[in-house]
N, C-alpha and C positions, 0 to 999 in steps of 0.2 A: 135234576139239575136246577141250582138255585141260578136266578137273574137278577143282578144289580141292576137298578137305575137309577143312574147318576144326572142329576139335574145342579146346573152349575150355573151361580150366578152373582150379582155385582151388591154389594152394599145394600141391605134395605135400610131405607130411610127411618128413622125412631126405633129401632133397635139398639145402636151405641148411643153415646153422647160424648163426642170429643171435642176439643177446640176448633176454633176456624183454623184454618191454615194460615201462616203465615205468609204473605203476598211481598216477593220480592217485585222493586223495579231494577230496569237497567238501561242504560242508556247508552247511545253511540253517537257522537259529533257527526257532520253530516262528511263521508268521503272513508270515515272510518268501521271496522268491522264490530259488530255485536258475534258475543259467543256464549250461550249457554249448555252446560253437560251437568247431566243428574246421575247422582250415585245409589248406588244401592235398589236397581232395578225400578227407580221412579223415573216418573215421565214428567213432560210441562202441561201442565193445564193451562192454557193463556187465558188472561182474563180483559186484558185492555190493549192496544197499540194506535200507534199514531207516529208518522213520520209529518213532521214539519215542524210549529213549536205554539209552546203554549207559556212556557216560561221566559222569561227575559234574561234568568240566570246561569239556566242551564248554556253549555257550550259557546260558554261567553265571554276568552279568555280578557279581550279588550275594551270591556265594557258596553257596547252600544247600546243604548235604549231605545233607537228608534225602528227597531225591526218588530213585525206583525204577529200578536202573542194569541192573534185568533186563526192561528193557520194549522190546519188538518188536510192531510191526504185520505181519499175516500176508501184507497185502497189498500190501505195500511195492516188491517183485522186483515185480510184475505190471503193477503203474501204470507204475511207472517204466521195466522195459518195456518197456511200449507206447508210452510217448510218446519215448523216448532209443536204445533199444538198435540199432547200426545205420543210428542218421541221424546226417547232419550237426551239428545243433545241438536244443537241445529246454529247454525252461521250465518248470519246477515250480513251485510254490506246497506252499509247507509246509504246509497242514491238517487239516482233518479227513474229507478225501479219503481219506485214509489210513487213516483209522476214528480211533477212541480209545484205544489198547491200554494207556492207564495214568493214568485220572482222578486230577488233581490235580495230576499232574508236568507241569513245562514236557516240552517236544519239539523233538527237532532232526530233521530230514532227513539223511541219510549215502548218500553215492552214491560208491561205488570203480569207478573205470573205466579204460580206457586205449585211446588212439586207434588205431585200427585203420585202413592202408592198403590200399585196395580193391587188393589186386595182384593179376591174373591173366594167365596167359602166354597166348599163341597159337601152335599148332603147327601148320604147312602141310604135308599131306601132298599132293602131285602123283601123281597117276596116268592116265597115259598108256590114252588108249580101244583095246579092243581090237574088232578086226571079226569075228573069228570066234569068239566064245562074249556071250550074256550074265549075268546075274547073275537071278537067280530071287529074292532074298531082298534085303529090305530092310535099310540098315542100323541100327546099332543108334539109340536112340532120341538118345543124345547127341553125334551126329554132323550135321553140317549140311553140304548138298551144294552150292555155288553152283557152275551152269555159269558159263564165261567164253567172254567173242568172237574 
C-alpha cells in the first residue's frame, strides 16, 4: 500500500515576485454604515483603521475647519478587527462603539485594506512502504498521513 503525505501550506516568501497589492480606503461619516464584500473567494487583510478624524475634508459637507484633525480612537484596529480582517465581507456602523476620542468633532470611520487571495499550494510526497525496517518516530506535527487503497 503506497502512503501520501500531504503537507499543505501558505505562500513561501521569495519564491513568486508579484506586485504589492493594491490598498483600498473606505470611509463612513460618523452615524453612517461602512460595508465591505470580496469576490472571488478573497478575504480582507486590514491594514490600517481609525475612527475619529485626521482630515479636515473628509465628511465635511459644511465646511468647518475648526474640528480636532489629531483625533484617534484606541480602539479602532481591534473592533474592526474582529469583525473584517480575514473574512469575506463585514459591516460597520460608525459610532460610538469606538468610544469618543474627540468631544464636539464630527467622526469619520477610515478602514485601509486590500483583498487577500486564500492561495495555498499542495505538495505530494509518495513514498513507497518498506517491509523490512519500521519507523519509531512520528512525523512531524504539520504533516498529514492518508493511507490509499
Amino acid at each position: 500500500m503506497e502512503i501520501f503525505t500531504l503537507f499543505i501550506f501558505g505562500a513561501i516568501l521569495g519564491l513568486c515576485v508579484s506586485e504589492p497589492p493594491q490598498i483600498d480606503r473606505r470611509y463612513a461619516c460618523e452615524g453612517k454604515t461602512l460595508n465591505i464584500e470580496c469576490n472571488n473567494g478573497s478575504v480582507i487583510r486590514l491594514i490600517r483603521a481609525n475612527y475619529g478624524r485626521f482630515l479636515i475634508t473628509i465628511c465635511n459637507k459644511n465646511g468647518n475647519t475648526n474640528w480636532n484633525t489629531n483625533c484617534f480612537s484606541t480602539q479602532s484596529m481591534r473592533v474592526v478587527h474582529n469583525r473584517c480582517h480575514m473574512k469575506q465581507s463585514c459591516s460597520l456602523l460608525a459610532n460610538a462603539e469606538f468610544g469618543d476620542p474627540c468631544p464636539g468633532t464630527d467622526k469619520y470611520l477610515e478602514i485601509h485594506y486590500h483583498y487577500k487571495t486564500a492561495n495555498y499550494y499542495t505538495i505530494l510526497y509518495v513514498r513507497s512502504p518498506t517491509t523490512t525496517t519500521t519507523e519509531s518516530s512520528a512525523p512531524p506535527a504539520w504533516f498529514v498521513t492518508v493511507p490509499t487503497n
